[in-house]
MDAnalysis code that builds the backbone (N, CA, C; Angstrom):
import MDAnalysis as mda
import numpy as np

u = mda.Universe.empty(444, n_residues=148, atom_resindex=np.repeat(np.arange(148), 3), trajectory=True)
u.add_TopologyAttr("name", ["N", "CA", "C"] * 148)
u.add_TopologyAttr("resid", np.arange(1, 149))
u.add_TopologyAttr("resname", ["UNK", "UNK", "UNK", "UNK", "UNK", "UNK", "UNK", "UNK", "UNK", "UNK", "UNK", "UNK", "UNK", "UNK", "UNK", "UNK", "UNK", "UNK", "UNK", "UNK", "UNK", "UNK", "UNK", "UNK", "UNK", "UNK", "UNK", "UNK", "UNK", "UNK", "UNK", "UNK", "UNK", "UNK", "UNK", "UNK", "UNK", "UNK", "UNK", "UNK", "UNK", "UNK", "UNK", "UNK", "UNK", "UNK", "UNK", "UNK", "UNK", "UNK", "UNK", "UNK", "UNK", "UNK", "UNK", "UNK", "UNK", "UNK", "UNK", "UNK", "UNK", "UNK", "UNK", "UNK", "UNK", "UNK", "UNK", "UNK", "UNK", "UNK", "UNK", "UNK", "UNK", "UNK", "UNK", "UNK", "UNK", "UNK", "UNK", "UNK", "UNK", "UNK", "UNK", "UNK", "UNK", "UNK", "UNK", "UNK", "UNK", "UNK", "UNK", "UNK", "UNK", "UNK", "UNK", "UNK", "UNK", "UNK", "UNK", "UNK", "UNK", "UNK", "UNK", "UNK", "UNK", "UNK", "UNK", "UNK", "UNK", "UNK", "UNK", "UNK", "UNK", "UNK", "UNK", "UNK", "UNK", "UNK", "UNK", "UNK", "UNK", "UNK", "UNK", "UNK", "UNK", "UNK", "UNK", "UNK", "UNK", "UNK", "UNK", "UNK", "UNK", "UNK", "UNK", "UNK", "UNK", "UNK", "UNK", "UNK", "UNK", "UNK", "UNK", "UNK", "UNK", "UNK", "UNK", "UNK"])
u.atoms.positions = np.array([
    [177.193, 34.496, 130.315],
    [176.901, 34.174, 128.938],
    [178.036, 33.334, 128.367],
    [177.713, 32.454, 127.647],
    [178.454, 30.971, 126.703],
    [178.878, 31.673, 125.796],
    [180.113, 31.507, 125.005],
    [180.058, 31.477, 124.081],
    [181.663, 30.853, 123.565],
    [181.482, 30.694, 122.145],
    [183.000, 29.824, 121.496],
    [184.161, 30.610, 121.426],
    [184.905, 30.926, 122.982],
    [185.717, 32.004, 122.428],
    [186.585, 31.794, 121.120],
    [187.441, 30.908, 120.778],
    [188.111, 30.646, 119.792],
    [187.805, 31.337, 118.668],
    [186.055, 30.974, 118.097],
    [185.607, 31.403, 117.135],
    [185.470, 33.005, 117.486],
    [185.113, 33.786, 118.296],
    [185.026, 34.824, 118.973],
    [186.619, 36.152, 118.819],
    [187.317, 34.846, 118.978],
    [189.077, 35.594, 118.972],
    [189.120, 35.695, 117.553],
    [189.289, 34.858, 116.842],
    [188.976, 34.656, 115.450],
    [188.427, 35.785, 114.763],
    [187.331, 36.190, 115.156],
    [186.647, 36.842, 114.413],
    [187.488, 38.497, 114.933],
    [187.614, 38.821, 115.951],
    [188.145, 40.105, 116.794],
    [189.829, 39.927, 115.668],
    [189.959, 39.188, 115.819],
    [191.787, 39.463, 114.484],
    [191.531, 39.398, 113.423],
    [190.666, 38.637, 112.354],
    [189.843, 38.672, 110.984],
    [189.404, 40.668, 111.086],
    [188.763, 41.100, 112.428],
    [188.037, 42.375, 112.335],
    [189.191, 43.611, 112.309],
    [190.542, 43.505, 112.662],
    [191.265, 44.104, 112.867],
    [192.263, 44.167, 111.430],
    [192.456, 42.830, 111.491],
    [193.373, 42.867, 109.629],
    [192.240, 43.645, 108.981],
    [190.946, 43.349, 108.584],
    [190.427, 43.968, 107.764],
    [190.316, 45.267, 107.827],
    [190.187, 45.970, 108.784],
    [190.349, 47.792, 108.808],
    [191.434, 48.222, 108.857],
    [192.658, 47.091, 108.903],
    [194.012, 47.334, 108.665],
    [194.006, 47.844, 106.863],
    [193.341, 46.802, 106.135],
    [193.464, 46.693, 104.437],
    [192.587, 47.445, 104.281],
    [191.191, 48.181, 104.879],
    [190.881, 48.577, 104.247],
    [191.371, 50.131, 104.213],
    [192.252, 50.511, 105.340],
    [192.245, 51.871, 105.655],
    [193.566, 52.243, 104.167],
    [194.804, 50.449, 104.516],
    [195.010, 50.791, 103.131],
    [194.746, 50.454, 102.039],
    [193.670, 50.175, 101.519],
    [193.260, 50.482, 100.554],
    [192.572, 51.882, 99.985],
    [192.883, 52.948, 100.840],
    [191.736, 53.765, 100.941],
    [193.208, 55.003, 100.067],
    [194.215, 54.353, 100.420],
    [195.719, 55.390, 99.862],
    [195.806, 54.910, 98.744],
    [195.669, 53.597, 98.072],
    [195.946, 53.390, 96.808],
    [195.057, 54.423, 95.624],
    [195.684, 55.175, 94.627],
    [195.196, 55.876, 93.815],
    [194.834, 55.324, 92.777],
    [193.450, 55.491, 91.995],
    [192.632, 55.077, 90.832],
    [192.560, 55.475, 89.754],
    [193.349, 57.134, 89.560],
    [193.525, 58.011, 88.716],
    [192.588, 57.833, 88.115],
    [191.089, 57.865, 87.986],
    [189.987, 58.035, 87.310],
    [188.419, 57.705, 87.975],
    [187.310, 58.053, 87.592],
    [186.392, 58.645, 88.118],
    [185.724, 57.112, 87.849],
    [186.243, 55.732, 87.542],
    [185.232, 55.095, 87.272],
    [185.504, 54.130, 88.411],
    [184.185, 53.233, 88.493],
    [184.266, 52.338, 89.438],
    [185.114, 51.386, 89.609],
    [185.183, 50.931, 88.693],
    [186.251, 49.621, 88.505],
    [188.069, 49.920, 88.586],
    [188.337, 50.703, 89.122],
    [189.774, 51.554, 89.252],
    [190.628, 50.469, 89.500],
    [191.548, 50.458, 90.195],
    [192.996, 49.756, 91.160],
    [192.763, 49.828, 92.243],
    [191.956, 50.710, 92.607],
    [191.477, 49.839, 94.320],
    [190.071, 49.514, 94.505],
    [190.198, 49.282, 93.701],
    [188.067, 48.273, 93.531],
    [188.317, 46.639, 94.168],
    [189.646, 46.389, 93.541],
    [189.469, 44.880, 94.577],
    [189.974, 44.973, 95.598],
    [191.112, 45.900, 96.189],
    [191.561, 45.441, 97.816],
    [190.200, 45.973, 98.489],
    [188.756, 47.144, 98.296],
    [187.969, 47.147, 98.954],
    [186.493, 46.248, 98.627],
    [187.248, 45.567, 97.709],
    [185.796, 44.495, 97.506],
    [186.428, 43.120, 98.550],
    [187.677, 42.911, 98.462],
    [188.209, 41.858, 99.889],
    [187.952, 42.218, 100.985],
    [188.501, 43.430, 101.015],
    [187.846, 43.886, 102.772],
    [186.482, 44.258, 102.972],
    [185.351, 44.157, 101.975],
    [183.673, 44.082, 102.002],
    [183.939, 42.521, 102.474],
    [184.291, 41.484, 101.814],
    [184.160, 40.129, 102.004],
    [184.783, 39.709, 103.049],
    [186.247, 40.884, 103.759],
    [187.078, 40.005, 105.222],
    [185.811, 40.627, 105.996],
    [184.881, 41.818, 105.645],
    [183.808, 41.832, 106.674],
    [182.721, 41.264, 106.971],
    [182.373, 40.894, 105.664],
    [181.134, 39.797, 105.961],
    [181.190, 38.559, 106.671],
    [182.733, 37.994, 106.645],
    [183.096, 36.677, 106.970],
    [183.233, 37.003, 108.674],
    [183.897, 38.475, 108.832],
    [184.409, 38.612, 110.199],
    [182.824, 38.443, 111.413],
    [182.023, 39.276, 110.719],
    [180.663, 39.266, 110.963],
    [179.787, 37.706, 111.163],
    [180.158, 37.123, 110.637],
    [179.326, 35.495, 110.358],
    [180.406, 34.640, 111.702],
    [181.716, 34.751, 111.872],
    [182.465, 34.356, 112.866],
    [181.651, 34.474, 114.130],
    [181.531, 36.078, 114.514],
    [181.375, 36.297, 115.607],
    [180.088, 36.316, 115.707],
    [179.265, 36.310, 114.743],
    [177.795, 36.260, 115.367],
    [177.380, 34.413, 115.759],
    [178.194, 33.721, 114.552],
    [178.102, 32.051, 115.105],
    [178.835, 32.008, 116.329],
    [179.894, 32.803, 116.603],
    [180.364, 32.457, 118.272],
    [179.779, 32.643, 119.372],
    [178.558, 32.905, 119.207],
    [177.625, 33.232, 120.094],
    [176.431, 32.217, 120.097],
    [176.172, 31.407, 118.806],
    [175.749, 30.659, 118.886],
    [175.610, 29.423, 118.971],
    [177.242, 28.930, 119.019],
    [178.024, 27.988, 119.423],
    [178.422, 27.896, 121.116],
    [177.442, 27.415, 121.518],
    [178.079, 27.215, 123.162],
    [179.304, 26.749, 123.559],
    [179.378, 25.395, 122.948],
    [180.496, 24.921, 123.188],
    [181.844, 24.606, 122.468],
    [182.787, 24.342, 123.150],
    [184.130, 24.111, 121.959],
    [184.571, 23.141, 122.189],
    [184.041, 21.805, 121.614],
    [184.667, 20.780, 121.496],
    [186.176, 20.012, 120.954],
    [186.615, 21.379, 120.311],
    [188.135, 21.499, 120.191],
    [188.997, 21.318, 121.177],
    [190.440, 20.609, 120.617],
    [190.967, 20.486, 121.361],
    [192.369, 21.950, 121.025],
    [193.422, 21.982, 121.584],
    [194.687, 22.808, 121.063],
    [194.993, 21.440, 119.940],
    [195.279, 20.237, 119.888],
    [195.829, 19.800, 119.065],
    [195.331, 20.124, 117.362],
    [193.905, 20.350, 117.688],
    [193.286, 20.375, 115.970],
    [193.770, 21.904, 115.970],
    [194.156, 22.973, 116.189],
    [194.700, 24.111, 116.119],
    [196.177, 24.276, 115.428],
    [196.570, 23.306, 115.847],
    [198.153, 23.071, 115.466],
    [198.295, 23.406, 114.090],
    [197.511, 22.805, 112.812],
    [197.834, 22.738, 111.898],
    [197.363, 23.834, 111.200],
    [196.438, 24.598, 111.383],
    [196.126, 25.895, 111.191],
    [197.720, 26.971, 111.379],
    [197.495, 26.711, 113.209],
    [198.485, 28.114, 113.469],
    [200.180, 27.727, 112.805],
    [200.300, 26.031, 112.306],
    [201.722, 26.214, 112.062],
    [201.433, 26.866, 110.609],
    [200.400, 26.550, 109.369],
    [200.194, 27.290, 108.201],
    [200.468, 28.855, 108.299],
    [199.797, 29.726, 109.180],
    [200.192, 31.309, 109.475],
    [200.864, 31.390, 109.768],
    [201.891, 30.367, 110.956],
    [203.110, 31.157, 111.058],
    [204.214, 31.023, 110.140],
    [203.758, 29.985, 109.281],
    [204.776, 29.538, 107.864],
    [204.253, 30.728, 107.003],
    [203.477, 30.920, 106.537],
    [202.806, 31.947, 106.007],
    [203.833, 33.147, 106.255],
    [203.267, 33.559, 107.521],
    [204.479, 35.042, 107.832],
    [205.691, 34.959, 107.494],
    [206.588, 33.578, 108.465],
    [208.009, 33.794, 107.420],
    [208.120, 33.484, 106.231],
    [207.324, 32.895, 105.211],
    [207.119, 33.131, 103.950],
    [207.675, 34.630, 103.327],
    [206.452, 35.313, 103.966],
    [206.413, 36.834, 103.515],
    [207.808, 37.650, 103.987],
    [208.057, 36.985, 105.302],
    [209.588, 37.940, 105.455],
    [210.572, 37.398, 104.779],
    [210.773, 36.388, 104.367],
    [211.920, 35.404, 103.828],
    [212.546, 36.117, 102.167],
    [210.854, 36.149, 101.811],
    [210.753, 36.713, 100.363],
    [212.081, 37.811, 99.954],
    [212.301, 38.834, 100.610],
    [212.725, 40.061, 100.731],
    [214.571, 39.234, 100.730],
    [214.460, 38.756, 101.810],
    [215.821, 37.701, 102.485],
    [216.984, 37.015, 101.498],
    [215.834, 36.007, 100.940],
    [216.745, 34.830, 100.101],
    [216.114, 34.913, 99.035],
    [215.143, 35.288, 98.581],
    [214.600, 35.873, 97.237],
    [213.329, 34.925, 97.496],
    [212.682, 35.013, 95.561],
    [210.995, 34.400, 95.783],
    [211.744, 32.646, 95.254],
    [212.367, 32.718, 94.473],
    [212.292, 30.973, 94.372],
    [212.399, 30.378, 95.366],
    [213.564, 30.409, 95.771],
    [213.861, 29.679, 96.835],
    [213.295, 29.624, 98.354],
    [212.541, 30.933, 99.007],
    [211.211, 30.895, 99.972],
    [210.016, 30.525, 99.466],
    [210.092, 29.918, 98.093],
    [208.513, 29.509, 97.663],
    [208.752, 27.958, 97.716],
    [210.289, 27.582, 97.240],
    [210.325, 25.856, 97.376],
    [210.278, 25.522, 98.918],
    [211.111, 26.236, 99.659],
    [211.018, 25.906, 101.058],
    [209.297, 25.740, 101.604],
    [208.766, 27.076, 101.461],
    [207.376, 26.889, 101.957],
    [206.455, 26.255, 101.286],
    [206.567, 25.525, 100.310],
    [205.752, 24.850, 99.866],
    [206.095, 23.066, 100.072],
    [207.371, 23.107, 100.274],
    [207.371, 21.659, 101.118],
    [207.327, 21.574, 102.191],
    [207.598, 22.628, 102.833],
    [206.909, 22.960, 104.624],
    [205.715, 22.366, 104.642],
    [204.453, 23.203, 103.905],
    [203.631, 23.011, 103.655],
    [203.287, 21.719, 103.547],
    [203.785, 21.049, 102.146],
    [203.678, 19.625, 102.381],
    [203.969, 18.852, 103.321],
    [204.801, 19.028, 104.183],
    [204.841, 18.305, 105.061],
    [204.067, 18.528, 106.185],
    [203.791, 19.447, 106.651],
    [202.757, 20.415, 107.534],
    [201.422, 19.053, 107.339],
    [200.771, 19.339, 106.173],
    [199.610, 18.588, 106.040],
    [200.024, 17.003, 105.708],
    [200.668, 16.839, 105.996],
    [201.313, 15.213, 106.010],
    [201.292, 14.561, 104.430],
    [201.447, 15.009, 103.009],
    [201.080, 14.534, 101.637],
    [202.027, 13.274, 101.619],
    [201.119, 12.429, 101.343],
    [202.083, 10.968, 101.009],
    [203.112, 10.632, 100.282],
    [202.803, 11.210, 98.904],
    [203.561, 11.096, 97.748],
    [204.692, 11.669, 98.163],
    [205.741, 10.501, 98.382],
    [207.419, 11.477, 98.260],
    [207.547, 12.470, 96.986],
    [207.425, 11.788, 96.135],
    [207.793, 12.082, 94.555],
    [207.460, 13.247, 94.455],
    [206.090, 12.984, 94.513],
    [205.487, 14.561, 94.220],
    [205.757, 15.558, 95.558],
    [205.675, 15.252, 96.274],
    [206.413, 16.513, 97.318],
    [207.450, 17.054, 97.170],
    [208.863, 16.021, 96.556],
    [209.410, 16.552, 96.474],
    [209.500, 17.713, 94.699],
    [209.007, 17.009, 93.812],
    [208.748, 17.859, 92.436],
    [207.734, 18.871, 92.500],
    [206.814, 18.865, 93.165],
    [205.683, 19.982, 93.528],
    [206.869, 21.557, 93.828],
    [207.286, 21.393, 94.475],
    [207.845, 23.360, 94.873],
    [208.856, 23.616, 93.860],
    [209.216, 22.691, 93.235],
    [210.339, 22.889, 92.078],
    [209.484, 23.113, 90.646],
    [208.407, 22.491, 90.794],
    [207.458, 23.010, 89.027],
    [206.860, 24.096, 89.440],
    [206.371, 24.576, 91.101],
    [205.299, 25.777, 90.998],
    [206.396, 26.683, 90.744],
    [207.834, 26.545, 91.307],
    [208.996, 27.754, 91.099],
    [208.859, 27.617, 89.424],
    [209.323, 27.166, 89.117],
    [209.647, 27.001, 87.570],
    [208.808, 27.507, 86.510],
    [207.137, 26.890, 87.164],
    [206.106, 28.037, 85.843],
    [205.876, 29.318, 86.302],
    [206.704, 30.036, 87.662],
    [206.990, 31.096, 88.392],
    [207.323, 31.863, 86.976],
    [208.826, 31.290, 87.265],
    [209.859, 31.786, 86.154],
    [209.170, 31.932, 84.677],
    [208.895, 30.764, 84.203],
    [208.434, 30.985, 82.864],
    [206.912, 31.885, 82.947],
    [206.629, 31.810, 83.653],
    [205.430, 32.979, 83.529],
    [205.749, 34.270, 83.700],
    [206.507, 34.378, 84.864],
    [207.176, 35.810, 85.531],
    [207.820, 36.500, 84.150],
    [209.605, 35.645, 84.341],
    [210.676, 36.024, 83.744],
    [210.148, 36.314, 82.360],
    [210.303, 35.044, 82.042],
    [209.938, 35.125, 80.493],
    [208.950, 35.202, 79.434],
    [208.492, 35.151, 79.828],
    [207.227, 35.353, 78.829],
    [206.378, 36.922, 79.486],
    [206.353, 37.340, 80.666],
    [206.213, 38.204, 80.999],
    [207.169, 39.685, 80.927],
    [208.496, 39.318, 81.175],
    [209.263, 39.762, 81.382],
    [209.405, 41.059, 82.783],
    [208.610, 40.302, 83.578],
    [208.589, 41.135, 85.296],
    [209.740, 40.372, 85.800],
    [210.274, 41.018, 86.642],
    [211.170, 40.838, 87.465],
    [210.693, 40.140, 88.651],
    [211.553, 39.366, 89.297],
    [210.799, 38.300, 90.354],
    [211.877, 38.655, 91.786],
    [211.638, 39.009, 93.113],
    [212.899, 39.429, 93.805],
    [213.642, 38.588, 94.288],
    [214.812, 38.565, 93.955],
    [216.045, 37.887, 94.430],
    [216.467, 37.725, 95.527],
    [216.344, 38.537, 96.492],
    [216.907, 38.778, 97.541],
    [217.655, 39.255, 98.146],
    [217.901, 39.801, 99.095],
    [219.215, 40.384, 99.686],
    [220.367, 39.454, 99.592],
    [219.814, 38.493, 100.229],
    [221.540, 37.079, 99.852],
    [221.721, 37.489, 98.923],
    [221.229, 37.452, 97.748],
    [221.909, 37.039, 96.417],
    [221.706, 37.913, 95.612],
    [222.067, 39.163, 96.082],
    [222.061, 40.376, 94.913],
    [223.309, 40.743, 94.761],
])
């Protein structure tokens, strides 16, 4: 039997994160009897990482072939693995400064033309960070281990 493994693998790690979130979502507490609680959306995402995981693997079966190459993959798997050290960095060197880095990663990742704006893009999304976060919110944003 044929089928697209790619799309197939895909769907088998989409199926695994999602019973990852949903099992925790299942610890987050709602303190009340109504539907709409604090964990109504991490299990309305993991209803939707299942429907999607489901539509993967049932089209990988109906996709014979994979006309893909590894090169069109590239730009996907370098996004997740920027992604992950994103998320570990956070903790590291704090959120501004792993959000300017990964967001001109990013830009450059997907090749964006505009110098200008590549380079002013991770410095305004940090900045209405701050003024949304810091100030006007007044939440705390994490700094980091460097720089505490």
């Amino acid at each position: 039997m044929k089928f697209n493994v790619p799309n197939f693998i895909a769907g088998i790690i989409i199926s695994i994160f999602g019973i990852i979130f949903f099992l925790l979502s299942l610890s987050i507490d709602g303190n009340s009897n109504e539907i709409f609680n604090a964990s109504f959306m991490p299990k309305a995402y993991t209803l939707l990482i299942t429907v999607f995981k489901c539509t993967i693997i049932i089209n990988s079966f109906r996709d014979k072939e994979n006309n893909q190459t590894l090169r069109e993959y590239k730009g996907p798997i370098a996004i997740i693995l920027l992604t992950i050290v994103y998320v570990i960095a956070i903790p590291l060197i704090g959120y501004y400064l792993s959000t300017i880095i990964m967001i001109l990663s990013f830009l450059l990742i997907v090749k964006f033309e505009n110098k200008v704006l590549m380079i002013l893009t991770p410095f305004i999304a940090s900045g209405l960070m701050y003024i949304i976060f810091e100030v006007l919110l007044n939440v705390p944003i994490p700094t980091g281990a460097l720089f505490s």
